[in-house]
C-alpha positions in Angstrom: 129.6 126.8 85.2 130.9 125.4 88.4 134.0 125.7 90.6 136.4 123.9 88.0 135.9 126.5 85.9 136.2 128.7 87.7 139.6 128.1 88.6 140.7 127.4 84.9 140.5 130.8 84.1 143.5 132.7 83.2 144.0 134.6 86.2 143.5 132.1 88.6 144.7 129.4 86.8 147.3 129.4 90.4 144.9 129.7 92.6 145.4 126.9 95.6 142.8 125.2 97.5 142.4 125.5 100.6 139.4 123.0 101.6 135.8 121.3 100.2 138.3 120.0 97.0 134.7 117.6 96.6 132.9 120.3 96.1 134.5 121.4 93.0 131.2 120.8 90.5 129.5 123.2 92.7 127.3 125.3 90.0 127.9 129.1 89.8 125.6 130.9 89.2 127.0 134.3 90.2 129.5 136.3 91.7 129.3 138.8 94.7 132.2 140.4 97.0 131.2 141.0 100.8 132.8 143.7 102.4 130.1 144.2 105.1 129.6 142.0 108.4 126.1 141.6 107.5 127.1 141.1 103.5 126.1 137.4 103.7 122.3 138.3 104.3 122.4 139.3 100.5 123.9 136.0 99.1 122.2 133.7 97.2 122.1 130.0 96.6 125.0 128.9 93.5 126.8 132.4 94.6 130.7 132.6 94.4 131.5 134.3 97.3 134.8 136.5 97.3 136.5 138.3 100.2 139.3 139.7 102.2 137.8 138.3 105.8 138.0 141.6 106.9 134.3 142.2 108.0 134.7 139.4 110.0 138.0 140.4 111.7 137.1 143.5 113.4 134.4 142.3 116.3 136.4 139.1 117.1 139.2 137.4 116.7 140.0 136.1 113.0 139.5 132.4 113.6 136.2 133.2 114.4 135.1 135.3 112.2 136.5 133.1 109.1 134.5 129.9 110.8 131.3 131.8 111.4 131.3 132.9 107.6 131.5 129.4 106.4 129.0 128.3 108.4 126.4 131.2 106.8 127.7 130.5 103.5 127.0 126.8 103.6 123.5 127.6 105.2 122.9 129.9 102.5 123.9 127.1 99.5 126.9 129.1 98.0 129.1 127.4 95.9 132.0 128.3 97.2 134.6 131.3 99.2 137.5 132.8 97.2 139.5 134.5 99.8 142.9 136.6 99.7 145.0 135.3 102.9 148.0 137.3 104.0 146.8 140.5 104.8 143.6 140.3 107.7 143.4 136.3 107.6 146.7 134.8 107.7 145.6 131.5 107.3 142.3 128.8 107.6 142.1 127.6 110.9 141.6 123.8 111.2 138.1 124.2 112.5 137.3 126.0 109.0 139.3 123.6 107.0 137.1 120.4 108.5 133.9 122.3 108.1 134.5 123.1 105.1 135.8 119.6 104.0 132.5 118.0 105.8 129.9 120.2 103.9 132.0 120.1 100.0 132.5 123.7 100.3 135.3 124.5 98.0 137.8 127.5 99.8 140.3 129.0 97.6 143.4 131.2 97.6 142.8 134.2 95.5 145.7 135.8 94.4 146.6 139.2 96.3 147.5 141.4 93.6 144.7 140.3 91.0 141.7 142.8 91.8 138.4 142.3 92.5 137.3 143.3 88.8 140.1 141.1 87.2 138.3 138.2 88.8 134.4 139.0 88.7 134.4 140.1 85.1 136.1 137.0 83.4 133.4 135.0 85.4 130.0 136.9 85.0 131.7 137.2 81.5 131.7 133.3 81.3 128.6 132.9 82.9 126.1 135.2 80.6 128.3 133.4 77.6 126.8 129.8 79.5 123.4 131.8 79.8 122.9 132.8 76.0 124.1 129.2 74.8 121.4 127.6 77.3 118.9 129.9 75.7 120.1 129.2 72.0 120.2 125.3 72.7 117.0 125.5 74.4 115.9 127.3 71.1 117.4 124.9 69.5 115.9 121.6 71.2 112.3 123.8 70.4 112.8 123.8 66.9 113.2 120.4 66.4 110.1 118.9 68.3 108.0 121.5 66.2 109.4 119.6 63.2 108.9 116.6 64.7 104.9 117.6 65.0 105.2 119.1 62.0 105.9 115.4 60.5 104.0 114.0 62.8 106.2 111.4 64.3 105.6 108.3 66.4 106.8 107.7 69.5 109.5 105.7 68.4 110.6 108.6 66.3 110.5 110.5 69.1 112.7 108.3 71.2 115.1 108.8 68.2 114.8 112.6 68.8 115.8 112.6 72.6 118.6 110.0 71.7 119.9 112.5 69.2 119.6 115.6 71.8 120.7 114.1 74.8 123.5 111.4 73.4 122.3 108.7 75.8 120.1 105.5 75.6 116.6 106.3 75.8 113.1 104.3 76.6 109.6 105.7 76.0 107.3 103.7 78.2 103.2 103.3 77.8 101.7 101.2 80.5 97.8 101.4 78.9 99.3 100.0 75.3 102.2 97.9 77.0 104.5 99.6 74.5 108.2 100.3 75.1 110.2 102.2 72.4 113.9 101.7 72.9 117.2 103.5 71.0 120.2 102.3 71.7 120.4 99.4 74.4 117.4 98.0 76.2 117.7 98.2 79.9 115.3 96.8 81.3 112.3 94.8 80.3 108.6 96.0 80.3 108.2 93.4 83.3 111.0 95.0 85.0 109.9 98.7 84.5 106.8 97.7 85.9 108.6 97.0 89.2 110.5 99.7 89.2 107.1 101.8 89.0 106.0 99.2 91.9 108.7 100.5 94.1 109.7 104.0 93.8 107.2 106.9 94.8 106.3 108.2 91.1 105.6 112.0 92.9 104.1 114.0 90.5 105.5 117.0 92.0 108.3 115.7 91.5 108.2 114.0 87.4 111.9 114.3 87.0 113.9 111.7 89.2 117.3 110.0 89.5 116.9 106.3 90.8 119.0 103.0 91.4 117.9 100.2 90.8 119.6 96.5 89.8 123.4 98.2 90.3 122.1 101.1 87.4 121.8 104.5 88.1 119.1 106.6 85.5 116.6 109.4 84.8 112.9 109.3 84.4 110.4 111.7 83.8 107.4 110.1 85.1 104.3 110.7 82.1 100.6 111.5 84.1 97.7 112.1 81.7 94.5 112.3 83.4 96.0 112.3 87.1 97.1 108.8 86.1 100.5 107.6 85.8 100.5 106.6 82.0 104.5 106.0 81.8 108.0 107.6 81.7 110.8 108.4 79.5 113.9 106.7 80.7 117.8 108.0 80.5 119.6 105.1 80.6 122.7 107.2 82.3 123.5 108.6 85.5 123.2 112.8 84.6 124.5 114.2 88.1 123.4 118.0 86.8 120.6 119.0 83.8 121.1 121.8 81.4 118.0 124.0 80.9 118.4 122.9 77.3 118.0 119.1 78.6 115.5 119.7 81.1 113.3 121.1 77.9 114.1 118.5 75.5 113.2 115.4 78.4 110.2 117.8 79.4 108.5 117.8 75.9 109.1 114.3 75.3 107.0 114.0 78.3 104.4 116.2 77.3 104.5 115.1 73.7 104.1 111.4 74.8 101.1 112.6 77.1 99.3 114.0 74.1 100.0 110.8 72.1 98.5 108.6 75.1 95.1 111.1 74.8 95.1 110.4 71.2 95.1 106.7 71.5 92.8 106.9 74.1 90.5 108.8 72.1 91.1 106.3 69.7 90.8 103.6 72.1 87.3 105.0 73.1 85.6 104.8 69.7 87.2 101.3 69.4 85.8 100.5 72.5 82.5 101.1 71.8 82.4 98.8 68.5 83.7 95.9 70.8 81.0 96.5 73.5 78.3 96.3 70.4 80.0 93.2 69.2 79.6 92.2 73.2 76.3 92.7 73.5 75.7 90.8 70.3 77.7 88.1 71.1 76.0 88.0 75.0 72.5 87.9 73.2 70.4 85.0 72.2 70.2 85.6 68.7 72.3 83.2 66.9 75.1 83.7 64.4 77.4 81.1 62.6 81.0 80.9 63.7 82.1 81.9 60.6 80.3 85.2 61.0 81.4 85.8 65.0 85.3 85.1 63.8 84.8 87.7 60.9 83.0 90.6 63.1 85.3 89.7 65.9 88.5 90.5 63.7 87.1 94.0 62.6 87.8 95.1 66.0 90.8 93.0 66.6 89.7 90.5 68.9 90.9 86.5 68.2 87.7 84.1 69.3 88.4 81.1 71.2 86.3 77.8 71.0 84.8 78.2 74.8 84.7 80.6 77.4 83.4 81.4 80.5 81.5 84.6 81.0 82.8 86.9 84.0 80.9 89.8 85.1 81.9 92.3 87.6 80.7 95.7 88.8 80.9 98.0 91.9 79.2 99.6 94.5 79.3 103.3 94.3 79.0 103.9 98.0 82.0 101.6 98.8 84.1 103.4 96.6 83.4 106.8 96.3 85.1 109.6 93.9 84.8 113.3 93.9 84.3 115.5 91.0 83.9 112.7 88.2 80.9 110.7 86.7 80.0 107.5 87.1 80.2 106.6 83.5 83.9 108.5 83.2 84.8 106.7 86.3 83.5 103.4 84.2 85.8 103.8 81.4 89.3 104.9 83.3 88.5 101.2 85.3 87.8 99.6 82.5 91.0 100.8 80.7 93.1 99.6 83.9 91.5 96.6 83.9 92.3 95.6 80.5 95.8 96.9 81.0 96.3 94.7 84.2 94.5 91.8 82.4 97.3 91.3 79.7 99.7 90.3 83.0 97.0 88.1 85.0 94.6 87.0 82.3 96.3 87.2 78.8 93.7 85.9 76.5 90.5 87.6 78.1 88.2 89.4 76.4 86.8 92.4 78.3 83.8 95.2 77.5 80.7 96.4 78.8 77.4 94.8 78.3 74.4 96.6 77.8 73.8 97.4 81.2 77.7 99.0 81.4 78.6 96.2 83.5 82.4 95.1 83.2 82.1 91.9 81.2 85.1 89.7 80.6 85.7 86.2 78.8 88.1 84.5 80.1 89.1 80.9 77.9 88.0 78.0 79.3 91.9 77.1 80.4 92.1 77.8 84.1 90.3 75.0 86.7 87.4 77.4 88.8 90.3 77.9 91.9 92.7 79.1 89.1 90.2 81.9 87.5 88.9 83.4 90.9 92.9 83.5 92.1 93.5 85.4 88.9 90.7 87.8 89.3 91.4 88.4 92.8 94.8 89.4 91.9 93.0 91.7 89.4 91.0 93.3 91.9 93.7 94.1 93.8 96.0 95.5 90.8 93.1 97.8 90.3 92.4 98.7 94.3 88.3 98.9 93.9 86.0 96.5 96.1 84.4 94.9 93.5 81.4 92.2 93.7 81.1 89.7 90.5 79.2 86.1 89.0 81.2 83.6 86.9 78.9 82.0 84.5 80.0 78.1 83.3 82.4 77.5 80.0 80.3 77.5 76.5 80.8 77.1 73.0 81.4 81.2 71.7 78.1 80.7 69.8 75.6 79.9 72.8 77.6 82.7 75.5 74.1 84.0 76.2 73.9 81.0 78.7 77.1 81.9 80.7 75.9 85.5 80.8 72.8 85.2 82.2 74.0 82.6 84.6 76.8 85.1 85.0 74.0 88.2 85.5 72.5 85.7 88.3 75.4 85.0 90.6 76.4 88.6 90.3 73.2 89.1 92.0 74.0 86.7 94.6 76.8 88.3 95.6 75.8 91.6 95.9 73.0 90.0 98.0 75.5 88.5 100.2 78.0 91.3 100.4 79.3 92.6 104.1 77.9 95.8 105.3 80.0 99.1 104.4 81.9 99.3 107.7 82.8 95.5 107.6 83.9 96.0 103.4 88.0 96.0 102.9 89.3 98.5 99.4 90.2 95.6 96.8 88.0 93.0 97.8 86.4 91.0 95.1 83.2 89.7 96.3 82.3 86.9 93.8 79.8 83.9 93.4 80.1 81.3 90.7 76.9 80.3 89.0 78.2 76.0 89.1 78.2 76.6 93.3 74.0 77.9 93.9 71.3 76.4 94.6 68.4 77.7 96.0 69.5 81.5 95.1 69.1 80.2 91.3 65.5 80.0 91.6 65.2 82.9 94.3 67.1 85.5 92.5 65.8 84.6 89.0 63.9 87.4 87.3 62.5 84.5 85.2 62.0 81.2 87.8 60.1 79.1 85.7 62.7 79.9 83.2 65.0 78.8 85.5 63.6 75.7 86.7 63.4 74.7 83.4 67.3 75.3 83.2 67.9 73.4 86.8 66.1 70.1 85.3 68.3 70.2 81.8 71.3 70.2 84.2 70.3 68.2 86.9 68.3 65.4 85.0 67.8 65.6 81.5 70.7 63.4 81.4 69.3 61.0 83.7 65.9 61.0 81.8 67.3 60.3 78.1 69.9 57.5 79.7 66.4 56.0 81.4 64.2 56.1 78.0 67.3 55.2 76.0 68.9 52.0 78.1 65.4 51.0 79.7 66.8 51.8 83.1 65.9 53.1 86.6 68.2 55.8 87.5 65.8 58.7 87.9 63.6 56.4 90.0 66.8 54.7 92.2 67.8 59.0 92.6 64.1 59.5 94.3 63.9 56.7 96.7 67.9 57.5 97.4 66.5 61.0 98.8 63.4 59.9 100.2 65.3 57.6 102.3 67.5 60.8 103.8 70.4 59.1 101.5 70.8 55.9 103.3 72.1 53.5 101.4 70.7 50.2 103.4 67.0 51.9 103.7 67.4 52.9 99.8 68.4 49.1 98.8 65.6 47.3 101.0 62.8 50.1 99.2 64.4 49.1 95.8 64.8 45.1 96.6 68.5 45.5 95.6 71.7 45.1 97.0 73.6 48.6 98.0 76.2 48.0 96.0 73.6 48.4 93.2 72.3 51.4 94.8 75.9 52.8 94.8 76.8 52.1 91.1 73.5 53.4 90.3 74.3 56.7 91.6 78.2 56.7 90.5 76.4 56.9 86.9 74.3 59.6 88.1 77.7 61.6 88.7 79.0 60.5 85.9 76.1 62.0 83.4 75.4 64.9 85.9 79.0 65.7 87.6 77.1 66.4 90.3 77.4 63.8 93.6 73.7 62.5 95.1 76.3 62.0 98.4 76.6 65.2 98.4 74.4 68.0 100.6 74.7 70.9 98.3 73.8 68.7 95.2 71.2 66.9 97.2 69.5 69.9 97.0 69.6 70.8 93.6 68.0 67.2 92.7 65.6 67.9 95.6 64.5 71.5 93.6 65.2 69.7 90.2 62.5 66.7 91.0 59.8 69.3 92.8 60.1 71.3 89.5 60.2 68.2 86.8 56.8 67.4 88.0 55.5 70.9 86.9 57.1 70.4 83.5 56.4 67.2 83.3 59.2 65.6 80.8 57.6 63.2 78.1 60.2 62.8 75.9 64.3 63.1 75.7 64.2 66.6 75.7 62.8 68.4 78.6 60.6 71.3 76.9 
């Protein structure tokens, strides 16, 4: 009930208005008379405060007394003053009339020969009758999300439901599953809700709030499950006041959405668990047909590409510190906002835990190396963890073992290298990529001669099966090219060539190798690969 009504009652259907005429959708809640000076400590907030002024009259002069009682009223949140004029207060004095009009404090005239009872009772009357319909609706609005449990609805269904209730467009929002149910007309996009969740404070104190945004005014009840902000339902109209019986139906949407969002994360969980076994499989060295990977990869939903490059990233649990939860709980919630964050940065990646519950993702061989560490720093940053990382090289899906272990080395590398705690910023990503070491490849090999081996395939196995094949001296013109501190005058007179031989020798060198004998850094992996082709020692086209 609010002041309208109250002046379309019957017996004050004449009433006039004397000031605060903005403030006429002030709720009432009640109804009180003061007849004391110190009456007003007794108000409380949504009262209807009726009065002769009298009180206020006998101390000091009227035009006081009238001003000072607005002024307590207004500080105590009534709704508004229904006062008979005529017989202590002859009139409202200016002062009362602007502070009135400045704070939307309705004033009216009450009729002098109504009594007090002829205008309480009709109103506490109307009021209880507004009280036992709010309890009936709310009732009401009960009953039918039991059913809806009963029949054990979707969310979509349930969007139906708070449509029917509340008459208004309605959007259920789930950031983990990217899902958006909509009844009646769409809004806003996912992308767009996203923002909106970007820029207002989603206070969980607070889960019920009226925003603007884009030239709209709307409702959300913000959805938290796990002291994380899983979503909201959205009223696509401006609701300036909330019946109890609304408030409930909006409020179990929430909380019925919430329990949906544990149930699919349960779900989500055990599904989770299948695709880190098919991980670890696909990760290990034992080797399966394509055929086979596409068809174990579709029982848990996953769509294989031809190449990918293994990505593996972790965290250091004294950088980033959490109270009261374990390190394996922790684990999941990250990796469930990583893969929700990943369908925006990285679409097509793949992302689980290995066998060592390290976050590992595979990320299609589609972005140049600039392109995928931009991306994952963005990631990082999405997420707010300091994380450190190794990017192994692009392989077919059946030999991944490869990119992971050279994925599992870097990531050593640049923990290794990572700043001291005082010096480490909150969202850093702290990566290495396997295609950029050197040295560390041998040092921080749990295997080296292992990975010697793997330093001469890439460095010159090429070089040796184009020598045996075409009768040539590359591998030879490569030593005397680093012998000679890569001069190309010194390296031509030690060869008896010209330098422009020397020079189109090693342009096929990059060719075969895509790695530049000009260049420092690859100077030293051909330095390393030579020293350790001698220990091999390479007899035929493949280096065993």
């Amino acid at each position: 009930m609010d002041i309208n009504d109250v002046i379309q009652l019957d017996v004050l259907k004449n009433v006039e208005i004397l000031a605060g005429e903005k403030g006429l959708k002030n709720t009432v809640l009640n109804t009180t008379i003061i007849d004391a000076p110190d009456g007003y400590k007794w108000c409380a907030s949504g009262d209807f405060i009726i009065s002769t002024g009298y009180p206020f009259t006998s101390n000091m002069h009227w035009e006081e007394g009238i001003t000072k009682l607005l002024k307590l009223l207004i500080e105590k949140n009534c709704s508004g003053l229904g006062i008979k004029l005529g017989r202590y207060i002859p009139g409202l004095p200016e002062d009362a009339i602007s502070l009135a009009n400045k704070n939307n404090f309705p004033v009216l005239s009450l009729p002098n020969k109504v009594s007090w009872s002829e205008i309480i009772m009709p109103i506490v009357t109307r009021i209880n009758k507004q009280h036992q319909d709010e309890l009936e609706m709310t009732h009401t609005v009960y009953e039918m999300f039991h059913n809806h449990l009963k029949k054990q609805g979707n969310l979509k269904d349930l969007a139906q439901l708070l449509n029917e209730i509340l008459n208004t467009p309605v959007t259920i929002y789930i950031r983990n599953t990217n899902q958006k149910f909509d009844v009646m007309e769409p809004y806003f996009s996912k992308e767009e809700i996203e923002n909106i969740i970007s820029a207002f404070s989603c206070d969980r104190e607070q889960p019920i709030q009226k925003l603007y945004w884009q030239h709209k005014s709307f409702t959300v009840r913000w959805i938290y499950s796990s002291n994380s902000l899983e979503g909201g339902v959205f009223l696509w109209k401006e609701h300036s006041h909330l019946h109890t019986w609304q408030k409930a139906a909006i409020e179990q949407t929430a909380v019925i959405s919430a329990l949906e969002i544990e149930r699919m994360r349960t779900v989500s969980s055990v599904f989770q668990r299948f695709r880190n076994d098919f991980l670890s499989m696909l990760l290990s060295e034992k080797v399966e047909s394509r055929d086979t990977l596409s068809r174990r990869a579709e029982e848990v939903n996953w769509h294989l590409k031809d190449r990918y490059n293994v990505v593996l990233l972790d965290f250091d649990i004294k950088v980033n510190k959490s109270n009261n939860i374990s390190i394996w709980q922790r684990k999941e919630n990250i990796l469930e906002m990583l893969e929700y964050e990943l369908k925006w940065v990285l679409p097509e990646a793949l992302i689980g835990f290995d066998k060592n519950n390290i976050f590992t993702l595979l990320i299609p061989n589609q972005y140049t190396q600039n392109e995928l560490v931009n991306n994952l720093t963005k990631l990082v940053k999405k997420i707010n963890i300091t994380f450190y990382g190794g990017i192994g090289r692009d392989n077919n899906v059946e030999n991944l073992s490869v990119s992971y272990n050279e994925a599992l080395l870097a990531l050593k590398v640049a923990y290794a290298n990572m700043p001291i705690d005082t010096q480490i910023k909150v969202g850093q990503l702290y990566i290495r990529n396997f295609s950029e070491l050197s040295v560390e490849r041998i040092l921080f090999s749990q295997a080296p001669h292992y990975e010697a081996k793997k330093l001469v395939e890439d460095c010159l196995e090429k070089i040796i099966k184009y020598d045996n094949e075409k009768n040539s001296e590359l591998l030879y013109t490569l030593k005397t090219f680093l012998a000679n501190n890569a001069n190309f005058d010194h390296t031509a007179d030690a060869l008896y060539i010209h330098k422009n031989t020397v020079r189109y020798r090693l342009k096929m060198i990059e060719d075969l190798t895509q790695l530049d004998p000009k260049n420092i850094k690859d100077q030293l992996l051909f330095q390393m690969s030579l020293i350790a082709v001698n220990v091999l020692d390479p007899t035929s086209n493949t280096i065993k």
